[in-house]
C-alpha positions as CSV (number, residue, x, y, z in Angstrom):
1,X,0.0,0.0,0.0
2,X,1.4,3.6,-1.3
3,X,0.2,7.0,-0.8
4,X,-0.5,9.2,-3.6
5,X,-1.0,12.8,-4.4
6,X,-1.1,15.9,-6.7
7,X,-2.3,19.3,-8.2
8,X,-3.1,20.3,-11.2
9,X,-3.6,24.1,-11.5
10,X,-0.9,25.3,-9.7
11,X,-2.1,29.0,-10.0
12,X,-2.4,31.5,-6.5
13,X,-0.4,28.8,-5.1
14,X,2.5,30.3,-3.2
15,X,4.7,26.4,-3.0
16,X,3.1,23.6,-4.3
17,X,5.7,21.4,-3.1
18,X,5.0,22.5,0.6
19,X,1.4,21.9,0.1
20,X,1.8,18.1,-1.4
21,X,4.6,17.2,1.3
22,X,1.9,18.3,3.7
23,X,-0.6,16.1,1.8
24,X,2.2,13.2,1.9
25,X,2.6,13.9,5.3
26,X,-0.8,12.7,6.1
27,X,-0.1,9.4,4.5
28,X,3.1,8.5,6.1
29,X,1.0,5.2,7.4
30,X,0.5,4.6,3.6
31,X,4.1,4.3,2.6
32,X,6.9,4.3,5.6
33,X,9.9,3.4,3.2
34,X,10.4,6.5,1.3
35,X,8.7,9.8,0.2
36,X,8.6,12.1,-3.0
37,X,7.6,15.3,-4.3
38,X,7.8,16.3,-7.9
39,X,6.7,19.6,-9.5
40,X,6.7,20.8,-13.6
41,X,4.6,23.3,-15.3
42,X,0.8,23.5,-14.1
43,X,1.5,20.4,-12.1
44,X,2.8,18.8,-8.0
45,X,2.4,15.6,-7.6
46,X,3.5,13.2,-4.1
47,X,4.0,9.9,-3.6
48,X,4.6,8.1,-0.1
49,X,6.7,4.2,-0.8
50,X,5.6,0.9,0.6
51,X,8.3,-1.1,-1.2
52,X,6.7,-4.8,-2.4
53,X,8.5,-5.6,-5.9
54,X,11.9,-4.4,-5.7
55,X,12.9,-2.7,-2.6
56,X,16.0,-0.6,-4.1
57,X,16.2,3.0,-4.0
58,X,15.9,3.5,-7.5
59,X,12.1,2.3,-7.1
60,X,11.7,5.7,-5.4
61,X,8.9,7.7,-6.7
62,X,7.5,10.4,-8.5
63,X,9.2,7.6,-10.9
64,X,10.7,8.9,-14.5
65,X,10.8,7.2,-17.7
66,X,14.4,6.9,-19.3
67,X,14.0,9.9,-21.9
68,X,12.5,12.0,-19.2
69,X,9.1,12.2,-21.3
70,X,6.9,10.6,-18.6
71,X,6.5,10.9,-14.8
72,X,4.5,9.1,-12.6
73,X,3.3,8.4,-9.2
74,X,1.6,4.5,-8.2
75,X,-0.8,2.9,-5.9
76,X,-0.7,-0.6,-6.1
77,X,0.8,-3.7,-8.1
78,X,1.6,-4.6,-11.5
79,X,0.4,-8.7,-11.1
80,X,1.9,-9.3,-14.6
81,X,4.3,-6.9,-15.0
82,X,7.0,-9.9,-15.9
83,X,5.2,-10.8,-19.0
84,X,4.5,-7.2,-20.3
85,X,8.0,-6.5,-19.6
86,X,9.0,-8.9,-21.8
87,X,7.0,-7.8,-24.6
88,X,8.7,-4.6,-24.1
89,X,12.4,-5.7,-23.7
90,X,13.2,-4.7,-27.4
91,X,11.4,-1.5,-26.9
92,X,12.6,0.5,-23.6
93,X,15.8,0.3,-22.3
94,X,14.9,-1.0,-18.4
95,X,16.7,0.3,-15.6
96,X,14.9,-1.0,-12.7
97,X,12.9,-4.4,-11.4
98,X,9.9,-1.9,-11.0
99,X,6.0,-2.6,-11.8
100,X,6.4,1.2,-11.9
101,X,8.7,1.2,-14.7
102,X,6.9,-1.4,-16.8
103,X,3.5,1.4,-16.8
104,X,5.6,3.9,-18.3
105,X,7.4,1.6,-20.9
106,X,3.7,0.3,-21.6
107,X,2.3,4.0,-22.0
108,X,4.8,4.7,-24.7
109,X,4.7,2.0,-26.4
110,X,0.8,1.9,-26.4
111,X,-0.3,4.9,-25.0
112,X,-3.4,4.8,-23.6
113,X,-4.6,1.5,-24.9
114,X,-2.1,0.1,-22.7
115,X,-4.2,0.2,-19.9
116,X,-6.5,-3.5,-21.7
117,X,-3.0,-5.2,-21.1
118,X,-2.3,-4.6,-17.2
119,X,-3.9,-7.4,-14.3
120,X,-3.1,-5.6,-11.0
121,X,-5.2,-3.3,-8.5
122,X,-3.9,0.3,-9.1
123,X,-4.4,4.0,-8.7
124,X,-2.0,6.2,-10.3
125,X,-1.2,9.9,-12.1
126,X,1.2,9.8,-15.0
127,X,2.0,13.2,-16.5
128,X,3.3,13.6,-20.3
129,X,6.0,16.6,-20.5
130,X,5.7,17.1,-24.0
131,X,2.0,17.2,-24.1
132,X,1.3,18.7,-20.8
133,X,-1.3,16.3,-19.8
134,X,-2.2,14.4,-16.7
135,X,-3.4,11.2,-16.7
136,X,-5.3,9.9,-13.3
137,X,-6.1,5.9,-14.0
138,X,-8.1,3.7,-11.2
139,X,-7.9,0.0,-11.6
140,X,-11.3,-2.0,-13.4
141,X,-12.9,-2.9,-9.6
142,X,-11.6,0.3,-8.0
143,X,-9.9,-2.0,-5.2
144,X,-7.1,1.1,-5.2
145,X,-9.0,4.3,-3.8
146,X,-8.6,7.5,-5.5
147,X,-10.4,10.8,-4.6
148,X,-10.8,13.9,-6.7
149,X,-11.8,17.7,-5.5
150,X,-12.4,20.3,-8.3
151,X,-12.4,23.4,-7.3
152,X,-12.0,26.1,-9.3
153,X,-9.6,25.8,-12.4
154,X,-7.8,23.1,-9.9
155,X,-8.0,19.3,-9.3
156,X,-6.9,17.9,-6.3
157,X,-6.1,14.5,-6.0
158,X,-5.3,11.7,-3.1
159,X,-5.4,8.4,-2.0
160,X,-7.0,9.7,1.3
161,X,-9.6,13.0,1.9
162,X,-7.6,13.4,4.9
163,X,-5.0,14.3,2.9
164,X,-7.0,16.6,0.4
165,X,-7.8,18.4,3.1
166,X,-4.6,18.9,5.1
167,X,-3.7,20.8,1.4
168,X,-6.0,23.3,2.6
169,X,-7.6,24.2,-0.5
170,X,-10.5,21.6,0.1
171,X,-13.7,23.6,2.3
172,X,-14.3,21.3,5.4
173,X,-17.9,21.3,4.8
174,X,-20.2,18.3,5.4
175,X,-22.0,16.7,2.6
176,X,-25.7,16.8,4.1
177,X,-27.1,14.4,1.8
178,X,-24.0,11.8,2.6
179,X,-24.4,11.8,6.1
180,X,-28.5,10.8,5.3
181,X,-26.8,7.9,3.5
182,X,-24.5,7.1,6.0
183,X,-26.7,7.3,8.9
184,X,-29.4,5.0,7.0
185,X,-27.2,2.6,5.3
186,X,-23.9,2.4,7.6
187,X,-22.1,3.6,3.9
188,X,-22.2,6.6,1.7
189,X,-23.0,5.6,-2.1
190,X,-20.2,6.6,-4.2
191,X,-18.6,8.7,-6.2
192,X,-19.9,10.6,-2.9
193,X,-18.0,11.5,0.1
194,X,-18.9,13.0,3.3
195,X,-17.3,16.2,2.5
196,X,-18.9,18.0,0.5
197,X,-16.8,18.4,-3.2
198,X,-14.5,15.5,-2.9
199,X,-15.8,12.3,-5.3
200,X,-14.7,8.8,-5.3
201,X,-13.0,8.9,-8.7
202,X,-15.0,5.7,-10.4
203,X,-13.9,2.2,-11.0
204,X,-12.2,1.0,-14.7
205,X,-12.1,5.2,-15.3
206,X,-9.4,7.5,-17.1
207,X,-9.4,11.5,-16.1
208,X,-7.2,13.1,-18.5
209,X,-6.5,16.8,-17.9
210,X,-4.8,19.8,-20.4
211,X,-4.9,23.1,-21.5
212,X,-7.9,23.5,-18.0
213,X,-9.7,21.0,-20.1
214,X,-10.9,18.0,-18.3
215,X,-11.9,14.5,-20.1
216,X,-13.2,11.3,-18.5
217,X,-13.5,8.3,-20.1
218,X,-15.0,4.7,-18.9
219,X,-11.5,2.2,-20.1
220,X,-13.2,-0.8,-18.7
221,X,-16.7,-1.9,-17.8
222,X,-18.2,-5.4,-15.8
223,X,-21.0,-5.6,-18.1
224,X,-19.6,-5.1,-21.2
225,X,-16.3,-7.4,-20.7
226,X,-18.9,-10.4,-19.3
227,X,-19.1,-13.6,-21.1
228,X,-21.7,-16.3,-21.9
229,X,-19.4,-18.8,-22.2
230,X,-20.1,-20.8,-19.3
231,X,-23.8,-21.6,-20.6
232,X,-22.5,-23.9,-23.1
233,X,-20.3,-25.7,-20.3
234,X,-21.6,-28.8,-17.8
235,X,-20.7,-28.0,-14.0
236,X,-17.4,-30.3,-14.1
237,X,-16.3,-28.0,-16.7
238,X,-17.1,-24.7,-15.0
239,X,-15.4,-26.1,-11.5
240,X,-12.2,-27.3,-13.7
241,X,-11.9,-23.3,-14.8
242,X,-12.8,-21.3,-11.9
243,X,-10.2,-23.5,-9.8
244,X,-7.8,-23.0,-12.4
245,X,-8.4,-19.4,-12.8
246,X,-8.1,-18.7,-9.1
247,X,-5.1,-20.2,-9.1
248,X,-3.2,-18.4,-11.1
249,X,-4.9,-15.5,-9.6
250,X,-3.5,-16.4,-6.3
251,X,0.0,-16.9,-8.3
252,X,0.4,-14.3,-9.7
253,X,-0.7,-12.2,-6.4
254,X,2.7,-13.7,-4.4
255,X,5.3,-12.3,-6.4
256,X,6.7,-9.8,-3.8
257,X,10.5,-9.0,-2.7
258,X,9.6,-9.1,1.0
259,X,7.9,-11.4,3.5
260,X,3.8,-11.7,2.9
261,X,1.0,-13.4,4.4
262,X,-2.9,-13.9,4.4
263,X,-5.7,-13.0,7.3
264,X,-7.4,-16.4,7.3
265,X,-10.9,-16.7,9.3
266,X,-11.4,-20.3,8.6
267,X,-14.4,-19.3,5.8
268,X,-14.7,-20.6,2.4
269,X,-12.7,-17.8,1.3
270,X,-9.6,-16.9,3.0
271,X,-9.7,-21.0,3.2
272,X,-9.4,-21.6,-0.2
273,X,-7.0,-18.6,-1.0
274,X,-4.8,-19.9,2.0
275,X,-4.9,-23.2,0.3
276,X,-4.1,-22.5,-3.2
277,X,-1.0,-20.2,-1.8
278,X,0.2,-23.3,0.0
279,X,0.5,-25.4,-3.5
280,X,2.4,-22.9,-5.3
281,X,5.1,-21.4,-2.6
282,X,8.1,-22.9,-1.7
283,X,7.9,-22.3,2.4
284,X,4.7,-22.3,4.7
285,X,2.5,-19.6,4.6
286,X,2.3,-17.1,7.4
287,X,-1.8,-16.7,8.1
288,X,-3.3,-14.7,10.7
289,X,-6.6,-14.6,12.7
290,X,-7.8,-12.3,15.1
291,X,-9.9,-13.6,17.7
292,X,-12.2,-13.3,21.2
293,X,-12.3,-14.9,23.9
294,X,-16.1,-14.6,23.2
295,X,-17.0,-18.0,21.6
296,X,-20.0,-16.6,19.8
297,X,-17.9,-14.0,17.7
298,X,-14.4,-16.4,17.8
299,X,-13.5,-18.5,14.4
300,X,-10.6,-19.4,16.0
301,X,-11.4,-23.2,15.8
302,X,-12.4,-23.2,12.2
303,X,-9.0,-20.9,11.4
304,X,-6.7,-23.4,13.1
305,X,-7.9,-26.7,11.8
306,X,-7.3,-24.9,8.2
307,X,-3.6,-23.6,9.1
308,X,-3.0,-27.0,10.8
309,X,-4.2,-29.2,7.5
310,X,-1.7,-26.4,5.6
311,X,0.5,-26.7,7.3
312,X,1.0,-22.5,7.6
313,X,2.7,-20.3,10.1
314,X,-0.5,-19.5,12.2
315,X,0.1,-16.3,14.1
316,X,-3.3,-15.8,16.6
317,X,-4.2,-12.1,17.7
318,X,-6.6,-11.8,20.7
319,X,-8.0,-9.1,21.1
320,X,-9.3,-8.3,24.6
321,X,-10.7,-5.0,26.5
């Protein structure tokens, strides 16, 4: 998990950097490892690290591409960045082991139609020099947040509102009909917020923003991208791909440079994810519960008897008042 940031409409603002390290500031729980600011023409943008892939320095970000053309700051992971990399190899001289880098090599070989190629959960803004546009991208389910606050000729941009509003030119002002959602619901229905002027940028979306002008575009849609395909297939058929799929799902989620595990509450769920990450890794998997000493609310039981038939590092947390 990373923090990002930006401005774009830098105008009556006396340092933008000072304003986005603020905003970074308020994300420090984001991304401990490292911290960035990066500032050209009517644009600021921030980035606080949480290092996964590649843990080197030169993974810093703001990130640049080799010619200096592209900048960008990233939420998230890359799940296939090894095999668009090497459709790249002959394309973009690589100078890092960086998800980040592979985006940028992507963007100029493809531009924006790169964005059908990548499997990964990711929020980020890339900004071309040479056309003077910013590009904000959220993944297809939105699983990386990104919020948005117009105001005026300016866009402000973060992983958290917290940190739009610690830049100080988002109004703290309650979003009336948000807080009827909330209190009747328990959620507010997006692209709303609780303060009023920030949006949930949407799921599968591109902004693109030049010249004050502001495009968005849907890149990817559910409905659209679904398929009929399994009403032509019998159910042994439809088990065989669905475990086969999820598989490779799980795969491709454990390439990482540093230790990971998985929260496992002994459900179908983290029980089968747990499972499949135990036939494709090389040591045991580290899973963790949190439990009570409450028996009604505890899965305790149910979590152990699945680390103990995967054989996994089970780490219980009790949480007690």
């Amino acid at each position: 998990m990373c923090g990002i940031n930006g401005i774009y409409g830098l105008e009556g603002i006396a340092d933008p950097k000072a304003v986005v390290s603020e905003m970074n500031r308020c994300l420090a729980h984001r991304g401990p490892d490292a911290e960035g600011v990066f500032q050209k023409g009517n644009v600021a943008v921030g980035h606080r690290r949480l290092s996964i892939i590649n843990t080197l320095e030169d993974g810093n970000q703001p990130f640049h591409s080799g010619d200096g053309q592209l900048s960008i700051v990233f939420n998230g992971e890359l799940y296939n960045y090894i095999e668009i990399k090497a459709q790249l190899k002959d394309d973009y001289a690589f100078k890092t082991k960086t998800d980040t880098e592979v985006i940028l090599a992507a963007y100029q070989k493809w531009g924006k139609n790169c964005l059908s190629k990548f499997n990964g959960m990711f929020a980020f803004a890339l900004y071309d020099h040479q056309k003077e546009e910013l590009v904000l991208v959220r993944d297809r389910l939105g699983i990386k947040p990104l919020y948005l606050a117009q105001i005026g000729d300016q866009l402000i941009f973060s992983s958290e509102i917290r940190a739009l509003l610690a830049s100080g030119l988002v109004p703290r002002k309650l979003n009336q009909d948000a807080l009827v959602d909330y209190l009747r619901y328990q959620t507010v229905q997006g692209p709303f917020t609780l303060v009023e002027g920030v949006q949930l940028m949407p799921a599968g979306t591109m902004v693109t923003l030049s010249d004050n002008e502001m495009k968005t575009e849907v890149y990817w849609d559910l409905a659209a991208n679904s398929s009929g395909k399994a009403q032509g297939q019998n159910t042994k058929e439809i088990q065989s791909e669905i475990r086969e799929k999820l598989a490779r799902s799980v795969e491709l989620r454990m390439r990482a440079d540093v230790p990971f595990g998985a929260f496992l509450s002994g459900g179908i769920d983290s029980s089968a994810i747990v499972g499949l990450m135990a036939e494709v890794s090389d040591n045991p998997v580290s899973t963790f519960s949190v439990t009570f000493d409450e028996s009604e609310f505890s899965e305790a039981r149910y979590a152990e008897i699945v680390a103990k038939k995967f054989n996994t590092k089970h780490h219980d947390i009790k949480l007690d008042v």
